[in-house]
C-alpha positions in Angstrom: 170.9 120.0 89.8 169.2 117.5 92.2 171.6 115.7 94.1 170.6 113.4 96.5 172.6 110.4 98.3 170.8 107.4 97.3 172.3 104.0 97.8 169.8 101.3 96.7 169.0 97.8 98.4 173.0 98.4 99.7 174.5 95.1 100.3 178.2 95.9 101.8 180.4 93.0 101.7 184.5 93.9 103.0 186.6 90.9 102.3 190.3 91.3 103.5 192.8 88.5 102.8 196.7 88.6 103.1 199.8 88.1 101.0 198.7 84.3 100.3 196.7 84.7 97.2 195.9 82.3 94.6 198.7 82.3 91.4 195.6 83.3 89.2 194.7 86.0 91.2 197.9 87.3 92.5 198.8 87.8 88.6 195.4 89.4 87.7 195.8 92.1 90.8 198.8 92.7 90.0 198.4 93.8 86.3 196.7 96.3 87.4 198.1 100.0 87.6 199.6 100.3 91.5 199.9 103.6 92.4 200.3 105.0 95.8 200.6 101.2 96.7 197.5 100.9 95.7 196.1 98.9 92.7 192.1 99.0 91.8 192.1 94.8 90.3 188.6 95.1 90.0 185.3 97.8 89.3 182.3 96.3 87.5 179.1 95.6 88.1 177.5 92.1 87.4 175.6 91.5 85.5 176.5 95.1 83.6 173.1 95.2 81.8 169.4 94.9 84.0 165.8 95.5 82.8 164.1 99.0 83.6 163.7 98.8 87.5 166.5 96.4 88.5 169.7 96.9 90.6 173.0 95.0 90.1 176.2 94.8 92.5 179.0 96.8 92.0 182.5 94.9 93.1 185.3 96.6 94.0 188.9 95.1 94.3 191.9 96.9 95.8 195.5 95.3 95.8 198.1 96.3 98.8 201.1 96.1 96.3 203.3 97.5 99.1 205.3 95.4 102.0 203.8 97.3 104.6 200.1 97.9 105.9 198.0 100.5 104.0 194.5 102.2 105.2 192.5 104.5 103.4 189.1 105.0 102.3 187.4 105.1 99.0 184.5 107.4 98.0 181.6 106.0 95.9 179.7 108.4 93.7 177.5 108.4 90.5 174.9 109.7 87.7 172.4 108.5 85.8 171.9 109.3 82.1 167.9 110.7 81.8 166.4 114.0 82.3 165.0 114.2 85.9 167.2 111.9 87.7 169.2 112.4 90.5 173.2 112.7 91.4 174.9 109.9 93.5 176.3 112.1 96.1 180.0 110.5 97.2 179.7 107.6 100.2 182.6 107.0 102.3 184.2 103.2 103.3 187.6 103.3 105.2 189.7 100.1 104.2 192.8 98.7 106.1 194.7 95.9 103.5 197.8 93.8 105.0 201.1 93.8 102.7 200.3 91.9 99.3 196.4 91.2 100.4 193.6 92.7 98.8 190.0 94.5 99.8 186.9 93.7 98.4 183.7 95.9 99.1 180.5 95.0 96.9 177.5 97.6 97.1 174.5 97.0 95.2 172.9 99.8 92.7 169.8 100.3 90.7 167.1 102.3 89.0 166.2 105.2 91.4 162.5 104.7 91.0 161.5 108.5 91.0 159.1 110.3 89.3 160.2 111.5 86.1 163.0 109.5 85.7 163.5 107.1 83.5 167.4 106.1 83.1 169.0 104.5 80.5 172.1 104.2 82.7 174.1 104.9 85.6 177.9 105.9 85.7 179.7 105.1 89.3 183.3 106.4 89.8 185.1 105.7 93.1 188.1 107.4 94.1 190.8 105.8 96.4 192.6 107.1 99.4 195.9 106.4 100.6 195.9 108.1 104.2 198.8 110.8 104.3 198.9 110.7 100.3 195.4 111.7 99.2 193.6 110.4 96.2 195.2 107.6 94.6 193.2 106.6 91.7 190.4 106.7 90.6 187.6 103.8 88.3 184.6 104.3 86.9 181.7 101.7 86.2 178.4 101.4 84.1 175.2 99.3 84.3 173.0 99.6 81.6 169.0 99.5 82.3 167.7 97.6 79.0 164.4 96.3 78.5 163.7 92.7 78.1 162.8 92.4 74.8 159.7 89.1 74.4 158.7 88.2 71.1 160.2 91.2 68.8 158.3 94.2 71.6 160.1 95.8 74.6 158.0 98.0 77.2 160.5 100.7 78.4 158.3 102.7 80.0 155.2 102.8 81.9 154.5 105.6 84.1 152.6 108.3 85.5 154.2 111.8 85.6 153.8 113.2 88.4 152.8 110.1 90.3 151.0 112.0 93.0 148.2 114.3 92.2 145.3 116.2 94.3 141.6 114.1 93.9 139.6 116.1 90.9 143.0 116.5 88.8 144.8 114.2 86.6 148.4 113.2 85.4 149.7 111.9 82.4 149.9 107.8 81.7 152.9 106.6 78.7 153.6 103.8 77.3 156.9 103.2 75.4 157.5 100.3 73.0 161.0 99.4 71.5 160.6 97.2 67.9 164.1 94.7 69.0 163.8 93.6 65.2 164.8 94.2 61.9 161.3 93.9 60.7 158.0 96.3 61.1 156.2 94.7 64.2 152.2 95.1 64.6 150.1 94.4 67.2 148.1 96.2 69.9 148.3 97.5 73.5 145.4 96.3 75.8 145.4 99.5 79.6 142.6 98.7 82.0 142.5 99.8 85.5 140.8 100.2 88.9 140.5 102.8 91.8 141.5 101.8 94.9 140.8 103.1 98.9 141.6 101.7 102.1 138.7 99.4 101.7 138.5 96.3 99.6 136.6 96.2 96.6 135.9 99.2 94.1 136.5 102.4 95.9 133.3 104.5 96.5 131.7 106.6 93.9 134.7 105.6 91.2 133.3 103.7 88.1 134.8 100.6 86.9 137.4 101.1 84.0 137.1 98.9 81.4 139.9 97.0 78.7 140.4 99.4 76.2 142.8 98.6 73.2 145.0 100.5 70.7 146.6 99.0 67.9 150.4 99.9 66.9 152.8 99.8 64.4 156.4 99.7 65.0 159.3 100.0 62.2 162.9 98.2 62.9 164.0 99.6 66.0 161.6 102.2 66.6 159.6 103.3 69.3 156.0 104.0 69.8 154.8 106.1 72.5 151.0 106.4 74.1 150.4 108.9 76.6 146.9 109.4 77.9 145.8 111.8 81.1 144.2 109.6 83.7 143.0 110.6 87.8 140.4 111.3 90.0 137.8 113.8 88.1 134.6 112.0 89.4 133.4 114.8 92.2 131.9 111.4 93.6 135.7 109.4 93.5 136.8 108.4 96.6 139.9 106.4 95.8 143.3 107.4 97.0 145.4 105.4 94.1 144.9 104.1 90.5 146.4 101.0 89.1 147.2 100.6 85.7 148.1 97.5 83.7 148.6 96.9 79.9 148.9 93.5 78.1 150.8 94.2 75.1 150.1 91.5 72.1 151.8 91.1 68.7 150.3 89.6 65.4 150.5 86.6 64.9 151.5 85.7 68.4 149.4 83.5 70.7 149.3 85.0 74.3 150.3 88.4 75.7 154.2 88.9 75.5 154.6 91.5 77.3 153.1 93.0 80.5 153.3 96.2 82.8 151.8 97.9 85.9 151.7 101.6 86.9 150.3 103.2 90.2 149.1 107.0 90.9 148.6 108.4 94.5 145.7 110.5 95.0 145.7 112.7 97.6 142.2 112.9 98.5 141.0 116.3 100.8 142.2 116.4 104.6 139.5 114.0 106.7 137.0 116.6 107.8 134.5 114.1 109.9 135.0 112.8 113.6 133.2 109.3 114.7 132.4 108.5 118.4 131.4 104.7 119.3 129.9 104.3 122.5 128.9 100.3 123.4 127.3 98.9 126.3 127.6 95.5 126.4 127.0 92.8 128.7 128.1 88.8 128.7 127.3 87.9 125.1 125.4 91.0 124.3 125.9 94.8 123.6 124.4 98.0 122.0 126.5 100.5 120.1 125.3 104.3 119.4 127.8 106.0 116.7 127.7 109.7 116.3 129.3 111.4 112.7 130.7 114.7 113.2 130.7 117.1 110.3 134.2 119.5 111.1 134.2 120.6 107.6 132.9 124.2 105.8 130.7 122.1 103.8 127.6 119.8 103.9 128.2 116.2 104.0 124.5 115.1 101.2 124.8 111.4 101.7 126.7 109.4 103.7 128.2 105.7 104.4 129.7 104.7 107.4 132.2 101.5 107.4 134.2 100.0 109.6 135.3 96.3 111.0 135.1 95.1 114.5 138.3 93.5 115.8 136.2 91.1 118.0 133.6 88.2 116.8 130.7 91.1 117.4 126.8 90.2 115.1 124.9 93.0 114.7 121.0 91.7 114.6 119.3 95.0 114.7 119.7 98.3 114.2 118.3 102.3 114.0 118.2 105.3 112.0 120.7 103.6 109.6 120.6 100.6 106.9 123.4 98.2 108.1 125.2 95.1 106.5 127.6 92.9 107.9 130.1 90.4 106.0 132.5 88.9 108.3 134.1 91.7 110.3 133.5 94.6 108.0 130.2 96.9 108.3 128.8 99.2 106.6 126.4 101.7 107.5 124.2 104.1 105.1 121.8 107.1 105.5 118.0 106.5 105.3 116.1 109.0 104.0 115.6 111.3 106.6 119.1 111.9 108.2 121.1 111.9 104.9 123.0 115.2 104.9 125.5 116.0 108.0 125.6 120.0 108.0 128.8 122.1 108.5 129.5 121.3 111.9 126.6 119.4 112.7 126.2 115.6 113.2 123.5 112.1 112.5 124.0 109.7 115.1 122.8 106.1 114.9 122.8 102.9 116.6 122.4 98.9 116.7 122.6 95.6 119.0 124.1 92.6 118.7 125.8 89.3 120.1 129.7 88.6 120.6 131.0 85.2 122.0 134.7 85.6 122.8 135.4 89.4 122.4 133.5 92.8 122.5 136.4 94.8 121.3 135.4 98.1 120.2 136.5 99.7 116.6 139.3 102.1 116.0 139.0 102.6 112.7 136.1 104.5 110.7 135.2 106.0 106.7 132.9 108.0 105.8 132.4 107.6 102.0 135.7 106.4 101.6 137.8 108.9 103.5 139.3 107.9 107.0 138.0 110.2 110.0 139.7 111.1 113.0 
């Protein structure tokens, strides 16, 4: 089994407090089992029910119900109900409670997040420590992860599994919908996408993915599950993620009720290209040459050069490249004569321009998409 210690968003709050409780509370703490001069008043989480994704606190309460001084430690530990999730390995807290006071210690839990794993609960036990005595007692507590339900439809899932793939493979895009009603519920599920890069704007060489919709039809608490394989098989794709979103509509409802986003690394081939900038500039004015170094086994047929200068730098002419300029960003493609960068080989260019306040040279450089050293 996966085991892993995983303590979400933690939020650790120890409140000690001494013999002078509140009547209300003193009688609550106090109904509860003492053992070991120990008594757990308290070991819930609130609220006990979140949507898919969420995290809740979990309190815990210890009573002292001894006349002397008591230190321990309590041990916090869980699992999750859903194939591929993992085990909440135990986490230590001492405690030290003064005769008649009580402990409080809040951590804060959720849904893990990991690929695969889509839980439909989690179970935390604690188990408290008396030194000199051992375990005590021990509690247990469950959070429930339950979809919001808008309009009759629920979205309880909307992943990609694995959530990381190699460019030129895909992985596998579902959709779960939960009917909350009594009654058959129809309507239709609306995915569109788009690639992304480093850069802004559509990454390069990935087409544009248009809305696509699929009706459904869902009896009294049903489901209804849509899985579709989805990546980078465009030998031209340069992206390094895909984002997914679906508007989910019912009939006879105005508006989308429901809405959900899923995201896919792409790991896209080690960088195999190397980019040298060498300015000369002088008081408002400078020339850049740029040299693109081809590292890889293979021939680079095409290529677009983009970068962004971190100064106020205006290119006004340029060589043995086409360049455009919007704002800080620059790109810079092949002409017709230097457009493949052999194995090891290299195309250099160049351009001048004007800068006002700064003349700060790039760090950063692409070529078709992929970051080069």
């Amino acid at each position: 089994m996966f085991r892993r210690v995983l303590l979400l968003a933690v939020t650790t709050v120890a409140v000690l407090s001494g013999a002078m409780l509140a009547p209300g509370a003193a009688t609550a703490a106090r109904a509860a089992t003492c053992t070991g001069g120990v008594a757990v008043s308290q070991f819930a989480f609130n609220p006990s029910s979140v949507p898919p994704g969420g995290s809740s606190p979990l309190t815990l309460v210890l009573l002292n119900c001894t006349s002397q001084t008591i230190q321990g430690s309590t041990a916090w530990f869980g699992t999750y109900a859903g194939q591929g999730c993992p085990v909440l390995d135990p986490v230590s807290y001492s405690y030290t409670i003064a005769p008649g006071g009580t402990y409080t210690l809040t951590n804060t839990y959720g849904d893990p997040g990991f690929s695969g794993c889509q839980p439909t609960a989690l179970r935390m036990n604690v188990n408290v420590n008396v030194n000199g005595a051992g375990t005590v007692t021990t509690a247990s507590a469950t959070l429930q992860f339950s979809a919001t339900c808008s309009n009759g439809i629920a979205v309880k899932q909307f992943s990609f599994n694995p959530a990381t793939i190699p460019a030129g493979q895909n992985s596998t895009l579902t959709l779960v919908l939960q009917n909350c009603t009594n009654q058959t519920v129809q309507g239709s599920n609306i995915l569109y996408g788009r690639y992304t890069w480093a850069g802004s704007g559509l990454a390069p060489g990935c087409p544009a993915i248009d809305p696509v919709g699929y009706p459904y039809t869902i009896a009294p608490g049903a489901t209804y599950t849509l899985s579709q394989p989805w990546g980078d098989t465009f030998p031209t794709c340069q992206a390094t993620g895909l984002t997914m979103t679906v508007n989910v509509n019912v009939n006879g409802v105005t508006g989308t009720v429901a809405t959900a986003n899923a995201s896919l690394v792409i790991q896209q081939p080690a960088s195999t290209c190397h980019v040298t900038y060498s300015p000369s500039n002088w008081q408002g004015g400078f020339t850049a040459n740029i040299t693109i170094s081809n590292a890889g086994s293979a021939p680079i047929n095409g290529w677009t050069l983009t970068f962004s200068f971190p100064g106020d730098q205006k290119i006004t002419n340029a060589w043995n490249a086409a360049v455009s300029q919007a704002g800080q960003n620059v790109s810079a493609a092949n002409l017709s004569y230097n457009a493949t960068i052999p194995a090891g080989g290299s195309q250099s260019f160049g351009f001048q321009g004007t800068w006002t306040s700064s003349d700060a040279s790039p760090t950063s450089f692409s070529v078709n998409g992929v970051a080069c050293s």
